[in-house]
SETORMI-517342 format. One record per residue: residue in one letter; z, y, x of N, C-alpha, C in turn. Coordinates in steps of 0.001 Angstrom, whole numbers, plus 500000, padded with zeros to 6 digits. Layout:
<tigus>
AZYXZYXZYX
...
</tigus>
This chain:
<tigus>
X372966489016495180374052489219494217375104488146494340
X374551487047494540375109485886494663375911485840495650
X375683486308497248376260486464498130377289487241497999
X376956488318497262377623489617497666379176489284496697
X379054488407495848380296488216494725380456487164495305
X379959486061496729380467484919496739381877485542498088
X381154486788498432381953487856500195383100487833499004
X383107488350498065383733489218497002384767488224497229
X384012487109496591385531486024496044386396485572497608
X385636485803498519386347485163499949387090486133500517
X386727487449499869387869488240500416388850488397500008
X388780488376498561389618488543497228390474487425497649
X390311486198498110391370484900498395392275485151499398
X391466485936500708391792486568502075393040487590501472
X392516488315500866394052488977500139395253488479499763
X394445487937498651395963486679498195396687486240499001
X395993485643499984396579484282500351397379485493501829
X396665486228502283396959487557503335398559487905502725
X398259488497501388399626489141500407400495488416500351
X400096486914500177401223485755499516402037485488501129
X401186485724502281402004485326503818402448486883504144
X402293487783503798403123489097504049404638488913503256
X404436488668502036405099488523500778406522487753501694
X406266486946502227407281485666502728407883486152504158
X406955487117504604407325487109505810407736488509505926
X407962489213504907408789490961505028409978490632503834
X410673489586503801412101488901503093412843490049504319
X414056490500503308415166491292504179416162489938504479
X417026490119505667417824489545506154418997488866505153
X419230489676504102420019489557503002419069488431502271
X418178488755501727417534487888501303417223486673502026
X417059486163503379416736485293503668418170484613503572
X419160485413503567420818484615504208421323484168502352
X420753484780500832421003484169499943420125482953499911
X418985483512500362417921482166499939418543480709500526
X419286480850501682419795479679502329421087479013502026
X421968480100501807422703479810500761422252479092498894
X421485479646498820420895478865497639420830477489497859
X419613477603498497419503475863499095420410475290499401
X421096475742500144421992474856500639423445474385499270
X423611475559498323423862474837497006423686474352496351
X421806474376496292421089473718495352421377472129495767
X420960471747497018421279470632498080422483469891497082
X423751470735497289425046470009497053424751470243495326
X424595470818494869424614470212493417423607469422492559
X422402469335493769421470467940493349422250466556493560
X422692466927494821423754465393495231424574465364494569
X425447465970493754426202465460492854425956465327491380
X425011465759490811424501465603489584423063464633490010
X422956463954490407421635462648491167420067463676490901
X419810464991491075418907465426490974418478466327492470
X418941465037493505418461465348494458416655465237495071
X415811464666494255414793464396494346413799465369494188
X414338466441493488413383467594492890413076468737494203
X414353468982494988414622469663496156413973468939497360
X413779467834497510413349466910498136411640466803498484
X411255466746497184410016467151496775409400468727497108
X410701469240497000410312471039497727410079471499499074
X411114470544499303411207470809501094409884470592501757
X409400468988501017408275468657501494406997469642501592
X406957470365500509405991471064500816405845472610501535
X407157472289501984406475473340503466406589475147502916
X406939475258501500407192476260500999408707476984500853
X408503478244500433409853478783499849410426478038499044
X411988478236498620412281477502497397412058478061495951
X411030478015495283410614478341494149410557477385493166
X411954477534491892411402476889491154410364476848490394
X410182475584489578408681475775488757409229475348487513
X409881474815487226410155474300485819411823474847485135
X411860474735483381413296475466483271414280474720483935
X414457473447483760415489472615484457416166473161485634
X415172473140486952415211473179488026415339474958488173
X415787475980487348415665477203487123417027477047487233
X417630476505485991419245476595485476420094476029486838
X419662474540487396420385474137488596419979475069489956
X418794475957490071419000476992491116419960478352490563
X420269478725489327420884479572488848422546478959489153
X423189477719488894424340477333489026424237477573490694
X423597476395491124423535476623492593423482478190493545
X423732479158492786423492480500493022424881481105492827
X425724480772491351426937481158491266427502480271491758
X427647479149492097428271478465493419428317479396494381
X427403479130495178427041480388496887428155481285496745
X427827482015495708428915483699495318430403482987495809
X430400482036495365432164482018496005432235481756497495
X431580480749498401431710480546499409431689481446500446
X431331482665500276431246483965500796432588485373499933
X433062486180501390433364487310500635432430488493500798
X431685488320501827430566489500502329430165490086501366
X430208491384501392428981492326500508427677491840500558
X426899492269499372425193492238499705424769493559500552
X424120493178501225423317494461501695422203494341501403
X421430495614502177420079496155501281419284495846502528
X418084496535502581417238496000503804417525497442505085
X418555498362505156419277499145505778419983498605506825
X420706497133505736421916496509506165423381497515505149
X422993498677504971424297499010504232424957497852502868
X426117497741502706426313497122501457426070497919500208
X425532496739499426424767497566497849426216497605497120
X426027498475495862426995499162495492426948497833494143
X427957497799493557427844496701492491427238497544490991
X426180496632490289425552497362489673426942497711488394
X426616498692487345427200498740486298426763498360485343
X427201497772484070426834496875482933426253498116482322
X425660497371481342424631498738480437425849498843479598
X426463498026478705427668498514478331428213499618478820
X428854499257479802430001499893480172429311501595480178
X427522501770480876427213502783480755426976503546479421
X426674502823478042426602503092476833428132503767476753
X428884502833477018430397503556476421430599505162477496
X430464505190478585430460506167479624429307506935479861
X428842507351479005427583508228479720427870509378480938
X429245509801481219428891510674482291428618509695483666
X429192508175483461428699507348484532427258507216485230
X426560507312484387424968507355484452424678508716485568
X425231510235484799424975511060485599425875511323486929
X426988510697487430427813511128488667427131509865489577
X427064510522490873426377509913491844427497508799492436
X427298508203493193427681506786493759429343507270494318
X429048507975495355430406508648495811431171508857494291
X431307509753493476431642510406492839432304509168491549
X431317507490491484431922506796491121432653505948492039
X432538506300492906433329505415493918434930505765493757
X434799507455493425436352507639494004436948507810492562
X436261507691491504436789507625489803437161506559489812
X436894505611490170437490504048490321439003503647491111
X439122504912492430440658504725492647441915504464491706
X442841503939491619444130504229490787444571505744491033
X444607506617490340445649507852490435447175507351489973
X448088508211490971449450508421490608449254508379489124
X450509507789489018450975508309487527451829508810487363
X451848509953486357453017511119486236454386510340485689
X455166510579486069456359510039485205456614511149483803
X456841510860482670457196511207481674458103511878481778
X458625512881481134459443514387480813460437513616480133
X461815513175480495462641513071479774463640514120478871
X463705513286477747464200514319476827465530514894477282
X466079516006476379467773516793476700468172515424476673
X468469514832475659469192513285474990469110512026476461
X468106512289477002468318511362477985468863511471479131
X468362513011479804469192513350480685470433513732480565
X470898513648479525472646514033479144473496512477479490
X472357511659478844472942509853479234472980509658480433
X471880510191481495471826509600482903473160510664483347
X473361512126482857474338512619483652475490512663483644
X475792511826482377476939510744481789477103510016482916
X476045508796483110475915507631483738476539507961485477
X476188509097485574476388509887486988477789509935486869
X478214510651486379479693511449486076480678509728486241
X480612509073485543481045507727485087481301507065486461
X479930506684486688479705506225488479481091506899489770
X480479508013489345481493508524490555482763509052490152
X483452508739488909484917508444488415485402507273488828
X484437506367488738485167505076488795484752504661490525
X484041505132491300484416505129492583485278505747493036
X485499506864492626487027507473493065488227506847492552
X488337506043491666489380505547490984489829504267492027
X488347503325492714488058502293493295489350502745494374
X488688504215494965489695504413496289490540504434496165
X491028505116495212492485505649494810493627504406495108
X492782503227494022493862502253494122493541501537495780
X492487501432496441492664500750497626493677501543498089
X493754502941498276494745503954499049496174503829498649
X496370503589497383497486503104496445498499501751497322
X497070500755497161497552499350497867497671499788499268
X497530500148500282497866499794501508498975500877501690
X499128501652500971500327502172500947501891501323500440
X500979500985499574502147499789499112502875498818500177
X501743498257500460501766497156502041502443497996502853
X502107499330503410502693499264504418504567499802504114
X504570500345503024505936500458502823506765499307502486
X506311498251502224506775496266502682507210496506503713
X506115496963504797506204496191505853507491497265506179
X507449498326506076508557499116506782509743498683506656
X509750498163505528511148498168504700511741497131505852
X511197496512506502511672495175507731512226495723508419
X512116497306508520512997497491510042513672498652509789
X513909499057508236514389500601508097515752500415507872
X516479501361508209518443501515508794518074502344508141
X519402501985506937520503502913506334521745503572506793
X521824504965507092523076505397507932524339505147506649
X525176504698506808526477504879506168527662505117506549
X528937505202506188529750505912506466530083505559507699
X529997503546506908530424502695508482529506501700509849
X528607503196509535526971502832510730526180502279510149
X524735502365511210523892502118510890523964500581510132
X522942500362509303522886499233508507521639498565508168
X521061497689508386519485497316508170519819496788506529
X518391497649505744518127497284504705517697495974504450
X517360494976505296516855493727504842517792492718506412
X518440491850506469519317491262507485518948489690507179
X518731489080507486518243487624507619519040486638507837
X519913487517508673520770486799509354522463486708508800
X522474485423508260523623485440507591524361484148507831
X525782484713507328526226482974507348525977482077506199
X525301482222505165525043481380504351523414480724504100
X522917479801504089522056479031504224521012479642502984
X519513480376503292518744480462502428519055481426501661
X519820482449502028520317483528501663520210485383502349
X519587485841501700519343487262502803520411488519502287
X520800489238503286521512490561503302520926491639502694
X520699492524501460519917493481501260520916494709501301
X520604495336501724521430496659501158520619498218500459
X521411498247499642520711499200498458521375500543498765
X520432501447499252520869502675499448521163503599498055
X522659504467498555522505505616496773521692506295496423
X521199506036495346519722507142494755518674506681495308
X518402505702495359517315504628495592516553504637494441
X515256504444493945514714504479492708514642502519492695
X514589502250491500514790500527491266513118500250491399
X511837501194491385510691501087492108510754500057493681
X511488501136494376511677500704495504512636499350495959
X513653499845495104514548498501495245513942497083494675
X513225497128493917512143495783493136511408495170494920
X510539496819495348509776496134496357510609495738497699
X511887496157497949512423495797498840512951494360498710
X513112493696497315513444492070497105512016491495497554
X511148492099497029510197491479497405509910491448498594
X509899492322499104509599491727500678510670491135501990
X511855490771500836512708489931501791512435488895501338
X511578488593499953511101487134499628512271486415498806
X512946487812498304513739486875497242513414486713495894
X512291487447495139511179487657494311510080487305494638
X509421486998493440507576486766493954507041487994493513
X507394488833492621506985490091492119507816491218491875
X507194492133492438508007493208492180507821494286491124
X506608494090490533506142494850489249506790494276488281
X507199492654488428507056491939487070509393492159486977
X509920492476488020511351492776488256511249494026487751
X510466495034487679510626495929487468510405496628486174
X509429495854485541509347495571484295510520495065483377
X511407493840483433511990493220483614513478494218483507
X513813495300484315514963496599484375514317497166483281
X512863497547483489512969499156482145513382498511481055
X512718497312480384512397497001478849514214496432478283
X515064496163479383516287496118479237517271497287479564
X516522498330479753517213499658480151518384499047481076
X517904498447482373518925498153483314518156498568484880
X517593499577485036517220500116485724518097501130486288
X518923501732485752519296502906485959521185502077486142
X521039501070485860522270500555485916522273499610487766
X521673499632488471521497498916489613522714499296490959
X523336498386490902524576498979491967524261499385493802
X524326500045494178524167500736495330525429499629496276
X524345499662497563525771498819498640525387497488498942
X525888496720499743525146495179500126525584494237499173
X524539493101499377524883491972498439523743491312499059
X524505490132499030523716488381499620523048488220498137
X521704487601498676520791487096497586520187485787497950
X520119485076497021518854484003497878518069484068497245
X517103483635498288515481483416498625514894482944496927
X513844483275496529513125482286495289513881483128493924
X514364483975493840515599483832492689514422484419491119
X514706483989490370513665484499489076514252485456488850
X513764486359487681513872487800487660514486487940486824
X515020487380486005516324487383485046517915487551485836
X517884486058487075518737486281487732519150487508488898
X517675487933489304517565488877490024518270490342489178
X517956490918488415518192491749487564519607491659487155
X520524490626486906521697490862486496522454490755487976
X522022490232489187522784490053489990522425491777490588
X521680492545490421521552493958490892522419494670490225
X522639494808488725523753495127488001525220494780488260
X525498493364488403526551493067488724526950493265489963
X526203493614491274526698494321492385526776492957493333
X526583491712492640526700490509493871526178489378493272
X525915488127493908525860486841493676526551485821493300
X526563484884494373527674484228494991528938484710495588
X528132485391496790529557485896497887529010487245498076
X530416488009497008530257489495497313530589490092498228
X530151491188498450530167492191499714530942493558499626
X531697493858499960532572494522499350532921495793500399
X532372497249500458532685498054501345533790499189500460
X534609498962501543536249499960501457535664500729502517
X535431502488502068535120503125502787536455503716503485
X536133504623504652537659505513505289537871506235504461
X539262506199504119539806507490503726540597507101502142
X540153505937501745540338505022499839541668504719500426
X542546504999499413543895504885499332544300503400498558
X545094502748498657545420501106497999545280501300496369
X545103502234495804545415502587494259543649502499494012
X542717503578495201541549503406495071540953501963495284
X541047500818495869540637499937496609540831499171495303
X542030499355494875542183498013493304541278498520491968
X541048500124492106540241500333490935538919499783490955
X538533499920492530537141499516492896536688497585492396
X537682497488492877537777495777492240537896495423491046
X538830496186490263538698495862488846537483496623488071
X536805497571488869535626497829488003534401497140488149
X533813496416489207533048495468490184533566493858489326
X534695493868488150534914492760487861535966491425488656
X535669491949490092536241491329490951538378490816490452
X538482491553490032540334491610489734540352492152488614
X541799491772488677542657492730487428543065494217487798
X543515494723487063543663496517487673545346495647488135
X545789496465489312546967496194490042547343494972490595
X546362494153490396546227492912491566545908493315493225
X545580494253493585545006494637494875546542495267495273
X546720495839494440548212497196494918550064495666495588
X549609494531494455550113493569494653550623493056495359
X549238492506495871548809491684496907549021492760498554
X549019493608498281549167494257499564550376494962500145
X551314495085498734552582494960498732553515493529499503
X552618492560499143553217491267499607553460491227500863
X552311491239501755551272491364502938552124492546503137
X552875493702503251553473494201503893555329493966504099
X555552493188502921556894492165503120556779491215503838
X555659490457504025555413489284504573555634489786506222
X555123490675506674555032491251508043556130492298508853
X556712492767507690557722493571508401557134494988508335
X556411495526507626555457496158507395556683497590507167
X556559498779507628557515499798507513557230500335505855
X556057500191505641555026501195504848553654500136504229
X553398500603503171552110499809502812551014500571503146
X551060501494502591549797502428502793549154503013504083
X547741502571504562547835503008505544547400501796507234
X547869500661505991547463499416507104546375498188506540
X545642499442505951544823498116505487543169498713505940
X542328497837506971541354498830507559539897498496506624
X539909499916506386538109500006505649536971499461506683
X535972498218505856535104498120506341534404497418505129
X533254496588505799532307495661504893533216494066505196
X533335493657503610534071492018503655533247491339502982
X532851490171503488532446489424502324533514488648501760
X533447488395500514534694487380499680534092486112499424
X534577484912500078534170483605499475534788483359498713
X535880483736498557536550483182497360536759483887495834
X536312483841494771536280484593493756537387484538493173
X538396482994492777539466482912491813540451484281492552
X540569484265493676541421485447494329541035486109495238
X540119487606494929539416488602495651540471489194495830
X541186489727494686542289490720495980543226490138496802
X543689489329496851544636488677497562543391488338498780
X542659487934498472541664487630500249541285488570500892
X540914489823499748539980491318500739541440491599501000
X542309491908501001544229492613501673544496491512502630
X544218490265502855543934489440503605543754489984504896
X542050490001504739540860490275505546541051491528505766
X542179492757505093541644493902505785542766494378506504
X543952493721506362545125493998507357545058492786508452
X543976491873508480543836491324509860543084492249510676
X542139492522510218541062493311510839542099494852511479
X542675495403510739543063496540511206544524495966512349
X544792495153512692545329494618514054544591494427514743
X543440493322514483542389493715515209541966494797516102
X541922495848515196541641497337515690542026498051516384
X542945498119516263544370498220517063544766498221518133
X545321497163518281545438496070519366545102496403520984
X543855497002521128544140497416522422544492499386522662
X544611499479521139545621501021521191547023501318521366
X547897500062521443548991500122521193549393500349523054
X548790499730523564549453500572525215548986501720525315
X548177502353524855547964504129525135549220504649524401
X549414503467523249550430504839522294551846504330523056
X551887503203523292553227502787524220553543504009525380
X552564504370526060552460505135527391552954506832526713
X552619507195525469552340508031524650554096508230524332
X554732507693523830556205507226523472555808507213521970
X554650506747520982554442506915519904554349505045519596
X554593505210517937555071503543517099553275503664516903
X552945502319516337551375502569515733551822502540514380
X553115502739513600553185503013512410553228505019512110
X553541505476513195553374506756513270552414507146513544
X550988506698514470550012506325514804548780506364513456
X549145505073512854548763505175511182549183506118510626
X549983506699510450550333507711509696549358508953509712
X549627509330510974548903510469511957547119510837511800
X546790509066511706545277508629511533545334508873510033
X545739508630509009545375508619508009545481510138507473
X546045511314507660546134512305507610544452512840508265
X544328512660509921543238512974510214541812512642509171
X542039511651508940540648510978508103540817511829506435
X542152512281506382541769513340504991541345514591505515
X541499514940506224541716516615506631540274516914507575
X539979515618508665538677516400508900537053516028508476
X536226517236508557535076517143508117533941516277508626
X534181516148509973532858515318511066534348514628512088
X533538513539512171534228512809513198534844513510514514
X533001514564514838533609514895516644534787516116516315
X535153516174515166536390517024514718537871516417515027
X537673515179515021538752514217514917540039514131516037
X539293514356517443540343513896518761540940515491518698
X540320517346518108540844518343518275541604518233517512
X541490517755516095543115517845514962544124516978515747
X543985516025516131545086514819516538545615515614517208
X544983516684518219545747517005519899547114517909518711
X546009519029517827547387520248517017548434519275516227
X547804517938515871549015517673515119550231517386516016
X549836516357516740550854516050517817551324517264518461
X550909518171518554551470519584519689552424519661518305
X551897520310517163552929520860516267554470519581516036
X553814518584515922555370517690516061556158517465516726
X555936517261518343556610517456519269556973518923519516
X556910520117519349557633521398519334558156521372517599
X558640520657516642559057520918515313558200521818514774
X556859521760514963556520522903513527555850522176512511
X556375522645511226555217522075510401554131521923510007
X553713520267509923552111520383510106551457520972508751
X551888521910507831551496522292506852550023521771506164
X550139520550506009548750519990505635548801519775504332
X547501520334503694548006520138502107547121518614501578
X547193518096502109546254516764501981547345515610501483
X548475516001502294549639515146502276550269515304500836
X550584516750500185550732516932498830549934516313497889
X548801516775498091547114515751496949547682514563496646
X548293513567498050548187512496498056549476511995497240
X550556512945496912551645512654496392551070513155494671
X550409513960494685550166513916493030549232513863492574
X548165512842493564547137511701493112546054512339492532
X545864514092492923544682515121492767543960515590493567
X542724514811494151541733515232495338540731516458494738
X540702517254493598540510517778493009540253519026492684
X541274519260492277541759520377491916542781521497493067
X542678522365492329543395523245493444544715523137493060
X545579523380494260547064522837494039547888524152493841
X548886524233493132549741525094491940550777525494493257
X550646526564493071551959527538493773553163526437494104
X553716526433492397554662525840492450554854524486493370
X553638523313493594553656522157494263553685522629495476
X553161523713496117553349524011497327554580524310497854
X555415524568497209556510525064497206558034523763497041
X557379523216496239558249522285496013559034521519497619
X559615521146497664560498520635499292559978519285498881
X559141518245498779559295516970498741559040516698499790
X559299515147499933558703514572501277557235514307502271
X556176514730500577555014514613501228554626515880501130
X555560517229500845554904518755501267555140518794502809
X554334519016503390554286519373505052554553520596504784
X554197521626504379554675522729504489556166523304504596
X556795522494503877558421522902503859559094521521504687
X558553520640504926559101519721505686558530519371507017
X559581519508507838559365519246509317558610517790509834
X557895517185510783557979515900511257556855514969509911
X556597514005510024555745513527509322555867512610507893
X555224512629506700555512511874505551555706510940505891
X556511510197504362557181508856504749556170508018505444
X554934508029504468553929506892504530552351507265505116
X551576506583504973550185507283505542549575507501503816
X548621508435504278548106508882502927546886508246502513
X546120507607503712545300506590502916545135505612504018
X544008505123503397543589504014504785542444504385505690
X542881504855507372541984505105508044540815504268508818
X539739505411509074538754503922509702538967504460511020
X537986503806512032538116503071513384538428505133514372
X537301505461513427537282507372514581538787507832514416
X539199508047512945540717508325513039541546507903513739
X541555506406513564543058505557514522542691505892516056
X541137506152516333540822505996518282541207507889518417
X541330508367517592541750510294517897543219509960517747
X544011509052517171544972509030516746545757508641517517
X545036507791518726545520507196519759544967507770521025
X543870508334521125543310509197522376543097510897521850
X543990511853521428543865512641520930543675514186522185
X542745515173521765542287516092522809543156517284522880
X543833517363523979544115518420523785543776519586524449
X544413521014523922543486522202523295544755523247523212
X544288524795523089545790525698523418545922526097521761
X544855525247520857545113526073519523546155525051518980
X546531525734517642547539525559516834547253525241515017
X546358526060515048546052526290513624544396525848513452
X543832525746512130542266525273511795542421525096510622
X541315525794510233540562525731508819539349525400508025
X539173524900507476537333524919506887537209526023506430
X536023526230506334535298527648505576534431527116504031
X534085527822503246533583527111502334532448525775502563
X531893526041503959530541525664503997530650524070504987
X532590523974504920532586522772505429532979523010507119
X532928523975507733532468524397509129534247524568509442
X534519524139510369535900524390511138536193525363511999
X537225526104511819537522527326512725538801527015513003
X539318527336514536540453527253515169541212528465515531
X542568528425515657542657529753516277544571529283517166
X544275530015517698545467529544518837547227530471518185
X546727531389517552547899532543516985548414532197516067
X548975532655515000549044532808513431548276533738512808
X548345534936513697547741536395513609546226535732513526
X545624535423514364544392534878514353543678533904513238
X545235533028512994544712531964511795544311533022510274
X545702534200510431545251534790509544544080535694508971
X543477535877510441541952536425510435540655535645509883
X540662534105510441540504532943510131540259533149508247
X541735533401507892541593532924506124541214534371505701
X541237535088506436540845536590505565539476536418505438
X538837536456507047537093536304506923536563534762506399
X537006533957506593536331532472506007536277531948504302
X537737532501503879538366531673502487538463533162501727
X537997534057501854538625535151500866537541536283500411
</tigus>
């Protein structure tokens, strides 16, 4: 019996001690790689809390690390949540797959369908889902399609004015090189070139808007602004008052001065255009309304100037162009000056054609100043000269009714039976050979037809309403002329 319970107890140990070396030696890989990790925390947090002696004592004996006491429980438990950080690895199982992280009993109390859905099934409940965006109300989408509408008003507005501005700019820049045709040629709206120091040439075309005329100071740089000039005309209702024609300005000028010197038609040194065709009566009105004179200071002064010279005639020798006046105390006496030098000037190398011609250049003038009433276009000019001269040299009369107008001072109106009729000296119709005097003052195309005149087998010419000239060589013909053109 004794034996048989002493086999008993030696096998019974053979187990144990058999179980306790299986036990140690079927550890999964996971398990052996925390266990070392353990230690090896336990290690570092004995050495720093001085309870390196207890581990020390473990090693020695040749065993697992098992604690035995609570102490040495709590510092393998720290030493355990230590490890957890020094690693990101999953745990695995003895597969090697990674174990799934357990769930709190909580969390399963609050979730019971957690308990019943399998691993997958919590795996993919744990993703983030999209989130729906919210249904905005009418009220909001009316604000965003506000917000829309708004947006793309005020980008179109953005363009508008960029498109605005470089339009602006580039009509500056044009303004540098744009010619005004006038009576007496081409003319640059902006001229630089002057005789007075710091001073520019502008010329203001008729029916110009004072818009434009603002930006044309400005970009000769005699303004800094052209909105603020223009402003400046409306709020003084002197916009509409801005004189047409050249005038010297200088450079820098403020917009007070700018503004009355556009009204007043000049500066300093006015510019003064006597177009072809202004008679000495017209030329003094022009001055006394411009401020320049008294009314009949011009008629005067040019009266003088034709005593002074030997002058046959006044009218007629004084040549239209552009003058400037330096001198203000006496504008008419300087522009009658300046415009019966100039028309010798002019002259001057016409007088041997008309010498060769057997013609005076006071008959010459005469001749020219008639042409410059009577025709419509210049290249009209050398065919009237040839009929007038044909009709004077054979005695016929140059029946021109331009020459009458000019005797009763009506460019106007239509002329009365009776004036036609009348025998005076300036009816061509009843008088042979040419009026006393010239009927106005001609420019440069008249006096050069007047002196190089074309000739041609006609006799007679008319305008038609539409301005258009018709010739005819007959009387019979002229009279076809006024039946189909004037009637």
């Amino acid at each position: 019996m004794s034996t048989s319970s002493d086999n008993k107890n030696t096998n019974q140990k053979k187990k144990s001690t058999s179980s306790a070396k299986k036990r140690v030696i079927k550890k999964t890989p996971a398990q052996n790689e925390l266990f070392d990790k353990k230690e090896y925390a336990a290690k570092k947090y004995a050495d720093t809390d001085g309870t390196s002696d207890i581990f020390t004592d473990l090693e020695d004996r040749g065993t697992p690390f098992e604690p035995s006491s609570r102490a040495t429980k709590l510092l393998a438990r720290k030493a355990a949540e230590e490890a957890m950080i020094f690693t990101d690895r999953p745990k695995t199982g003895s597969s090697g797959k990674p174990l799934e992280k357990a769930t709190p009993a909580s969390v399963k109390a609050k979730n019971p369908q957690l308990q019943k859905q399998s691993p997958m099934k919590r795996a993919s409940a744990k993703k983030p889902q999209a989130r729906k965006k919210p249904k905005l109300s009418a009220k909001k989408m009316k604000q965003r399609r506000e917000k829309i509408k708004f947006g793309i008003i005020s980008l179109a507005l953005i363009v508008v004015a960029v498109v605005i501005t470089i339009l602006v700019l580039n009509q500056g820049e044009s303004f540098k090189d744009e010619i005004a045709d006038t009576p007496l040629g081409p003319v640059p709206l902006i001229d630089a070139d002057t005789p007075f120091d710091n001073e520019v040439r502008i010329f203001i075309e008729s029916g110009m808007r004072a818009g434009d005329i603002c930006k044309l100071l400005d970009t000769a740089g005699i303004i800094s602004s052209s909105s603020r000039l223009q402003s400046y005309l409306v709020s003084n209702n002197l916009d509409t008052k801005i004189r047409s024609g050249a005038i010297f300005l200088p450079t820098g000028m403020s917009v007070s001065d700018a503004a009355t010197a556009l009204t007043r038609g000049y500066w300093d040194h006015p510019i003064i255009y006597i177009y072809p065709g202004y008679t000495l009566e017209q030329i003094d009105a022009f001055l006394t309304a411009n401020g320049l004179a008294d009314k009949g200071e011009f008629i005067l002064a040019a009266e003088q100037i034709a005593r002074d010279n030997d002058l046959p005639f006044t009218e007629g020798f004084y040549y239209p162009d552009e003058y400037i006046l330096d001198q203000l105390n006496n504008a008419a006496g300087v522009l009658a000056g300046q415009m019966y030098d100039r028309l010798k000037m002019i002259t001057g190398p016409m007088k041997e054609q008309l010498n060769l011609q057997g013609r005076t250049l006071a008959d010459a003038v005469i001749v020219a100043s008639m042409i410059q009433r009577e025709a419509g276009a210049s290249d009209e000019m050398p065919l009237i000269a040839g009929i007038m001269w044909k009709r004077l040299d054979e005695g016929i009369p140059l029946g021109i009714d331009a020459t009458t107008r000019y005797e009763l001072n009506d460019w106007k109106n239509p002329i009365s039976k009776e004036a036609l009729e009348n025998p005076t000296p300036y009816n061509t119709r009843r008088k042979r050979g040419l009026p006393p005097t010239g009927i106005s003052n001609p420019g440069f195309e008249a006096l050069q037809a007047a002196a190089y005149p074309e000739k041609s087998p006609y006799y007679y010419y008319l305008h038609d309403r539409t301005a258009q000239i018709h010739f005819a060589v007959t009387y019979d013909e002229h009279l076809e002329n006024v039946q189909t053109y004037l009637r």
